[in-house]
C-alpha positions as a Markdown table, in Angstrom:
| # | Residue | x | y | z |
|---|---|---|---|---|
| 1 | Unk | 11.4 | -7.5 | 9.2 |
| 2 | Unk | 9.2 | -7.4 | 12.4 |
| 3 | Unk | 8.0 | -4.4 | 14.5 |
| 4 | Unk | 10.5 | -5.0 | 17.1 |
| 5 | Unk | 13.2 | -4.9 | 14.3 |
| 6 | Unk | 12.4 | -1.3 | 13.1 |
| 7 | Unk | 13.8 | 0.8 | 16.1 |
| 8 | Unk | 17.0 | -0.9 | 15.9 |
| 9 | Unk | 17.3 | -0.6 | 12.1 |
| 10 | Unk | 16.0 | 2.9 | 12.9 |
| 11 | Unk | 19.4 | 3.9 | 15.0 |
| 12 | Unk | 21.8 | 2.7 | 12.1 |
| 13 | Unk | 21.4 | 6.3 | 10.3 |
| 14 | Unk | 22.4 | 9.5 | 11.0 |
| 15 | Unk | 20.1 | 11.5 | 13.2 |
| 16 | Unk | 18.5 | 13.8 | 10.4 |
| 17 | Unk | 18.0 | 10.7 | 8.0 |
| 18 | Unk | 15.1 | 11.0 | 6.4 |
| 19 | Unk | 13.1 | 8.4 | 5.5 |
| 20 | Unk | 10.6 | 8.0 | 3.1 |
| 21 | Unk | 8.0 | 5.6 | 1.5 |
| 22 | Unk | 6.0 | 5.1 | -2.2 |
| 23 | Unk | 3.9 | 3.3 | -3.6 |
| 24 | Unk | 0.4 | 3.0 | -5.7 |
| 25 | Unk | -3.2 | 2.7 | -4.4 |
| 26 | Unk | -3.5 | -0.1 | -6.6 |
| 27 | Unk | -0.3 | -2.0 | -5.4 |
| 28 | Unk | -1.4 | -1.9 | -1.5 |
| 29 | Unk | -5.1 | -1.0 | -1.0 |
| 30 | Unk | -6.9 | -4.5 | -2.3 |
| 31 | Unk | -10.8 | -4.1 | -1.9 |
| 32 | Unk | -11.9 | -3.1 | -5.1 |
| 33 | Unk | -15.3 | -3.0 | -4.9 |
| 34 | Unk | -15.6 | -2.5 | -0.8 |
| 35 | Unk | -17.6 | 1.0 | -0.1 |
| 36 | Unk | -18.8 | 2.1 | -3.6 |
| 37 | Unk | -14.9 | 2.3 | -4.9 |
| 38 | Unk | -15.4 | 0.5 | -8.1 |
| 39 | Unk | -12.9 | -1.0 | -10.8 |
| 40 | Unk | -9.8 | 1.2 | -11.6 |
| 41 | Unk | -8.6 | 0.7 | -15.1 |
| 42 | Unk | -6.0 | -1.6 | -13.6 |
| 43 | Unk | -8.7 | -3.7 | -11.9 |
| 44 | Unk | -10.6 | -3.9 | -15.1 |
| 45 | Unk | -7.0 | -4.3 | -17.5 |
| 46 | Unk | -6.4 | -7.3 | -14.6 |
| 47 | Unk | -9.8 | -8.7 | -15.7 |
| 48 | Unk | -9.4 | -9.3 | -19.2 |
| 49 | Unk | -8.4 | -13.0 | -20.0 |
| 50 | Unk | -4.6 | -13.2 | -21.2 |
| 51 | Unk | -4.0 | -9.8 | -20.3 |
| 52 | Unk | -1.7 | -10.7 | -17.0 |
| 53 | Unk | 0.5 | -13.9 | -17.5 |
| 54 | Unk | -0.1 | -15.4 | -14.4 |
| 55 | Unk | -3.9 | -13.7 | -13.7 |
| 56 | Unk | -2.6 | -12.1 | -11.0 |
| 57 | Unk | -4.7 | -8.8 | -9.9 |
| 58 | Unk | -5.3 | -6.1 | -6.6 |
| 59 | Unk | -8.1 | -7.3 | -5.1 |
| 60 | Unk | -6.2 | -8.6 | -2.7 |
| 61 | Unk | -2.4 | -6.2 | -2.5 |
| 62 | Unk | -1.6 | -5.7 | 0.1 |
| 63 | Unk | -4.7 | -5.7 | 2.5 |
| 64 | Unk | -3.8 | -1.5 | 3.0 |
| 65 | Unk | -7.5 | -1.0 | 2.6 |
| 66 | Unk | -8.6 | -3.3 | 5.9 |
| 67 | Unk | -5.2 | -3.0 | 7.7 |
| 68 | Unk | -4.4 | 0.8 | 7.2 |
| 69 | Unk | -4.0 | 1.4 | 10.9 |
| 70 | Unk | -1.4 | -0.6 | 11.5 |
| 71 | Unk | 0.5 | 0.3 | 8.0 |
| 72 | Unk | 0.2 | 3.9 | 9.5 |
| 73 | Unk | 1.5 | 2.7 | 12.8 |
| 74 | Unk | 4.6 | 1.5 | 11.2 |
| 75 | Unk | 5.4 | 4.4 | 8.5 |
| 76 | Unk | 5.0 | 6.6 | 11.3 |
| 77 | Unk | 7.4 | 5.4 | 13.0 |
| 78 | Unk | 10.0 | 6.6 | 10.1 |
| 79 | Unk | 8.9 | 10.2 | 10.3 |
| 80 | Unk | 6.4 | 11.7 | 7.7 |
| 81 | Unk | 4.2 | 10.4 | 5.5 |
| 82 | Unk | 1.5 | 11.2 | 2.6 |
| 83 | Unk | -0.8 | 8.6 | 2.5 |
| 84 | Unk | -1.9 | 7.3 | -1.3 |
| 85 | Unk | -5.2 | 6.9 | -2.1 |
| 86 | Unk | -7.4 | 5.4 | -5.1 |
| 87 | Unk | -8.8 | 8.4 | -7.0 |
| 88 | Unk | -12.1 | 6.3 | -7.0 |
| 89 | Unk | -12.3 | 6.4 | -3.3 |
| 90 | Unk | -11.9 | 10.4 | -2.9 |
């Protein structure tokens, strides 16, 4: 789904719909060592040889970390919102 998408998914629910989004710092953020964050357990746990089947980790996520304006763009367009953040970074 595309920007120009949302507004017309947008008008399929009732008026007073209200939508809402989760998720985890770890899951979106990525940049684990940008600005004096640090490691999380998970970035460390993600680290360890064998511990993830495929080696997979966060650095990357979902970029929230570099492309936060535009995420916020978009979820604000569904309404409210409360932002997740790493507990590292506050």
């Amino acid at each position: 789904m595309n920007m120009t998408e949302l507004p017309t998914l947008h008008e399929r629910f009732p008026p007073h719909f209200v939508w809402g989004v989760a998720t985890s710092s770890f899951q979106i953020e990525g940049a684990p060592e940008q600005d004096g964050k640090g490691l999380s357990i998970w970035d460390q746990f993600c680290r360890v040889p064998g511990a993830i089947a495929d080696a997979s980790n966060g650095d990357v996520a979902c970029a929230h970390y570099s492309r936060w304006q535009e995420d916020l763009d978009l979820i604000a367009s569904l309404g409210e919102f409360h932002r997740p953040m790493a507990g590292e970074r506050i």
